[in-house]
C-alpha positions as CSV (number, residue, x, y, z in Angstrom):
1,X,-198.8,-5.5,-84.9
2,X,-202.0,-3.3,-85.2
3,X,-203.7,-2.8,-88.2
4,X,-206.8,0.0,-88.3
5,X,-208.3,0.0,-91.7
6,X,-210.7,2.6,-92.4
7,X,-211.7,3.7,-89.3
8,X,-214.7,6.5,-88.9
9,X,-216.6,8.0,-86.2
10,X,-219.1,10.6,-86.1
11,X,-220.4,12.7,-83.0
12,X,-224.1,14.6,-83.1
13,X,-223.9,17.8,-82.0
14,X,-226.6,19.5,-79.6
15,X,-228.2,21.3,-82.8
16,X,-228.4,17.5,-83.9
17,X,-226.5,18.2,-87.0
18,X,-223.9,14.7,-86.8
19,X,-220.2,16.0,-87.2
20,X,-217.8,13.4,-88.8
21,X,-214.9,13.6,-86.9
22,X,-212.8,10.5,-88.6
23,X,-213.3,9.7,-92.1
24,X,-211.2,6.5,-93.1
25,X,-208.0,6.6,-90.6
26,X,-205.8,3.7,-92.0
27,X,-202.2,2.8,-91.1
28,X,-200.4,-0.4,-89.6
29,X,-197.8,-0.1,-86.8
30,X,-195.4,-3.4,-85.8
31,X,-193.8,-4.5,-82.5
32,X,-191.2,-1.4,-81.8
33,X,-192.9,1.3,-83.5
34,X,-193.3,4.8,-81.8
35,X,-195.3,7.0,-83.9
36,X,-196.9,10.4,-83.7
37,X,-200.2,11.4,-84.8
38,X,-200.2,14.8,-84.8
39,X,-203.1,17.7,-86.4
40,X,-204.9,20.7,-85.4
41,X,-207.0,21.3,-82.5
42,X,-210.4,19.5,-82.7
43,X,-208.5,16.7,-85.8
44,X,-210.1,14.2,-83.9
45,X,-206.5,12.9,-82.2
46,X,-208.0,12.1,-79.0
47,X,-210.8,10.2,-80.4
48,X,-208.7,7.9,-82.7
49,X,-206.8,7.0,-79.0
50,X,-210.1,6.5,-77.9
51,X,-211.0,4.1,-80.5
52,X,-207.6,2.2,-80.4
53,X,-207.8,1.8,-76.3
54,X,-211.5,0.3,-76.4
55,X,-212.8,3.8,-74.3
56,X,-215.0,4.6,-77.8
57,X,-216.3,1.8,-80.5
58,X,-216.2,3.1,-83.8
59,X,-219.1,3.8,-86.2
60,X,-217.1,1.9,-89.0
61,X,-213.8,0.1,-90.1
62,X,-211.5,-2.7,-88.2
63,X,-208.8,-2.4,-85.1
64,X,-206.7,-5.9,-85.9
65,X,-203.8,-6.8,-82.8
66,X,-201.6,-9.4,-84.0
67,X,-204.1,-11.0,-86.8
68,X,-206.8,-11.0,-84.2
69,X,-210.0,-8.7,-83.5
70,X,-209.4,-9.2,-80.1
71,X,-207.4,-6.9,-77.8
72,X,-205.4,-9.5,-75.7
73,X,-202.6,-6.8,-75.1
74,X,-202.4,-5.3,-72.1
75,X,-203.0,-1.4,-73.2
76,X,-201.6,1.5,-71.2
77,X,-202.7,5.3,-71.3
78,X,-200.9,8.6,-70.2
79,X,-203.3,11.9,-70.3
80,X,-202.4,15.2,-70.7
81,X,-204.3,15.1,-66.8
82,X,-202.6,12.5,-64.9
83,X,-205.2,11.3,-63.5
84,X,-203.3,10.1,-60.4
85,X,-204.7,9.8,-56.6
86,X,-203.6,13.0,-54.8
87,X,-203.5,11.6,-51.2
88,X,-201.2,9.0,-52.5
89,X,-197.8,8.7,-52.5
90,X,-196.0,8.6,-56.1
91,X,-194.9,4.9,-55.0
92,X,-198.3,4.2,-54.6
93,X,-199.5,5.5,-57.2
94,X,-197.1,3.4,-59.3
95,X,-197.7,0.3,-57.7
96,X,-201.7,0.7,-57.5
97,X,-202.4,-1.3,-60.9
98,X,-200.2,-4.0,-59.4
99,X,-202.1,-4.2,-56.4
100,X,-205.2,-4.4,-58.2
101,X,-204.5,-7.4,-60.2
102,X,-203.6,-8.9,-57.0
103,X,-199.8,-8.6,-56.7
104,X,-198.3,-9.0,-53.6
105,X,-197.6,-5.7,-51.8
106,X,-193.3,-6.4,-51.7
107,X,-193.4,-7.3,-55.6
108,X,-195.8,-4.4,-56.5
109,X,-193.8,-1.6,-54.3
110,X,-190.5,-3.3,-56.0
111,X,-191.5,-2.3,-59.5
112,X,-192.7,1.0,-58.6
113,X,-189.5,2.0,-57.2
114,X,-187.5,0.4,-60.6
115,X,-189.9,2.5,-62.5
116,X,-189.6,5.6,-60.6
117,X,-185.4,5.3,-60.4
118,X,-186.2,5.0,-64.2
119,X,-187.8,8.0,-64.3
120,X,-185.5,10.0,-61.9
121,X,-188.5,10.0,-59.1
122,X,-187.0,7.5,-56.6
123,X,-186.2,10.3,-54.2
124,X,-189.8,11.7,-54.4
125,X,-191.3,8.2,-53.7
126,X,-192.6,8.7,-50.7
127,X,-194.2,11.6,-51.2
128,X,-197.9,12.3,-51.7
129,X,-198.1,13.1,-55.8
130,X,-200.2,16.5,-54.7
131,X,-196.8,17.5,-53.3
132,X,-195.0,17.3,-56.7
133,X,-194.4,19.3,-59.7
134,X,-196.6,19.3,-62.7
135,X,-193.4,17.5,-64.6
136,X,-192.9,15.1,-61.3
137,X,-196.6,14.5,-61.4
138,X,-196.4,13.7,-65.3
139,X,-193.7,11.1,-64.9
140,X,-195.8,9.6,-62.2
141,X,-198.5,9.1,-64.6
142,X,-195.7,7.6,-67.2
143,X,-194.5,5.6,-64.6
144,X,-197.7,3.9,-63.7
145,X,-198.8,3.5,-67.1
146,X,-195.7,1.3,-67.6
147,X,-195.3,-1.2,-64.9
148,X,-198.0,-3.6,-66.3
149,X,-195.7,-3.5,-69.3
150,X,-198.3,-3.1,-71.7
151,X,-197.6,-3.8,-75.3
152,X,-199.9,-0.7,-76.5
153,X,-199.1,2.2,-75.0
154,X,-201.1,5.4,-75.8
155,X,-200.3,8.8,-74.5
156,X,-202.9,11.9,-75.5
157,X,-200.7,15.4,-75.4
158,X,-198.9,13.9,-72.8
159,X,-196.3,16.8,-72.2
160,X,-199.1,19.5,-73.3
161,X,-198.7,21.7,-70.1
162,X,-194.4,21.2,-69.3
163,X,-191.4,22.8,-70.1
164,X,-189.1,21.5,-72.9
165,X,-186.5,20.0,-70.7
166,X,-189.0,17.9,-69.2
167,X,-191.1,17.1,-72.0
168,X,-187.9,15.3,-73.9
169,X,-187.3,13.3,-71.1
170,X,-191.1,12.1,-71.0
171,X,-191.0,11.5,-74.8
172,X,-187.7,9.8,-74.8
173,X,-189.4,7.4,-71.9
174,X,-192.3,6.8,-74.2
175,X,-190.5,6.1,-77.8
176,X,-187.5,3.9,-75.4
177,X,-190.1,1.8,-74.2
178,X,-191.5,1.0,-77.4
179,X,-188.1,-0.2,-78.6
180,X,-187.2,-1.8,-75.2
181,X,-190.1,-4.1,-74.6
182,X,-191.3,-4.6,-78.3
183,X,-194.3,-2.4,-77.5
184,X,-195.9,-0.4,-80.0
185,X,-196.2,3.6,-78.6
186,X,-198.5,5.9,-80.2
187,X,-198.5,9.8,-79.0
188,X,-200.7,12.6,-79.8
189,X,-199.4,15.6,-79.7
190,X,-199.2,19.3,-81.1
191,X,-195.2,19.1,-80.3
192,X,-192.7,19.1,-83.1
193,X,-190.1,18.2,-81.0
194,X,-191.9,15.2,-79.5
195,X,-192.8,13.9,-82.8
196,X,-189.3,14.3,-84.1
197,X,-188.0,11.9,-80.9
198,X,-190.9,9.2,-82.6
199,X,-190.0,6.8,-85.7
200,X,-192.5,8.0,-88.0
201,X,-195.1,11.0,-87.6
202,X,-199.2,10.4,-89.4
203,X,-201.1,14.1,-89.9
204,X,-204.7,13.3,-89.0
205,X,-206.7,15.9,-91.1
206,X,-210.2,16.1,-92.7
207,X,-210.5,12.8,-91.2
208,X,-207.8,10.8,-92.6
209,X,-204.1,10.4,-91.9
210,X,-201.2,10.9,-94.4
């Protein structure tokens, strides 16, 4: 469970006039939940991902896993910019946060290849990701983001730039493995459709969420 109780954050501009960006976000989400956060450009989406991933701390208010202040879950990301290693194979790329905790190369490469059948990638493996499409690319990043199994996973736009066919398939990945593994999937995005494919949607405007 995550509970965010009146969240705010505030950014100074370079005129130093100090821009409130979020005002007092509150909502709880439980083991299973997908939601959408969706809003205008410039709603502050991105920054309330931020704030719930530990990359920003918050000016004001509370981020509560599981009863706890602490952030013991294991918390994946997908961008709208996937971020990935172009030299790299999608395979690799996959199995990179294994190997960086210290799997062994056989286990690591083993899950990245379950993930990227998942995902429809398995015959693109081997390839390096620079040789993909933007859609392949994206389900890379998906991909990736999943095989620690993280129970928080936060995606920002995450099918911003790809066609409709391919963005379903991205969202249904992401809301699935929310109800799969117990996770809790939060998605910001200016898509109806992808916010339809969630359980419940939260409009972030003037700083709050309804």
């Amino acid at each position: 469970m995550i509970s965010v109780v009146d969240l705010r954050k505030s950014f100074i501009a370079p005129n130093g006039e100090r821009i409130e960006v979020l005002r007092g976000v509150t909502f709880t989400a439980n083991a299973g939940d997908s939601i959408a956060i969706t809003g205008a450009s410039g709603s502050g989406k991105s920054t309330l991902l931020h704030l719930l991933g530990g990359l920003e701390t918050a000016d004001h208010g509370t981020i509560t896993f599981d009863g706890t202040g602490q952030r013991r879950q294991q918390i994946g990301f997908v961008f709208q910019f996937h971020y990935l290693l172009p030299d790299l194979s999608a395979v690799e790329n996959v199995a990179l946060p294994l190997l960086i905790a210290r799997w062994r190369k056989k286990q690591a490469f083993e899950s990245a290849m379950d993930l990227l059948r998942e995902t429809g990638l398995s015959d693109r493996a081997d390839h390096p990701v620079s040789h993909l499409s933007g859609g392949e690319q994206q389900r890379v990043a998906v991909a990736r983001a999943l095989i620690t199994e993280p129970k928080l996973l936060l995606a920002d736009e995450p099918t911003g730039n790809l066609d409709e066919a391919i963005s379903h398939q991205i969202g249904r990945t992401l809301v699935d493995y929310a109800h799969r593994h117990a996770a809790i999937t939060i998605i910001a995005t200016h898509s109806a459709t992808l916010a339809r494919l969630c359980d419940r949607s939260l409009v972030l405007e003037r700083g709050r969420v309804s």
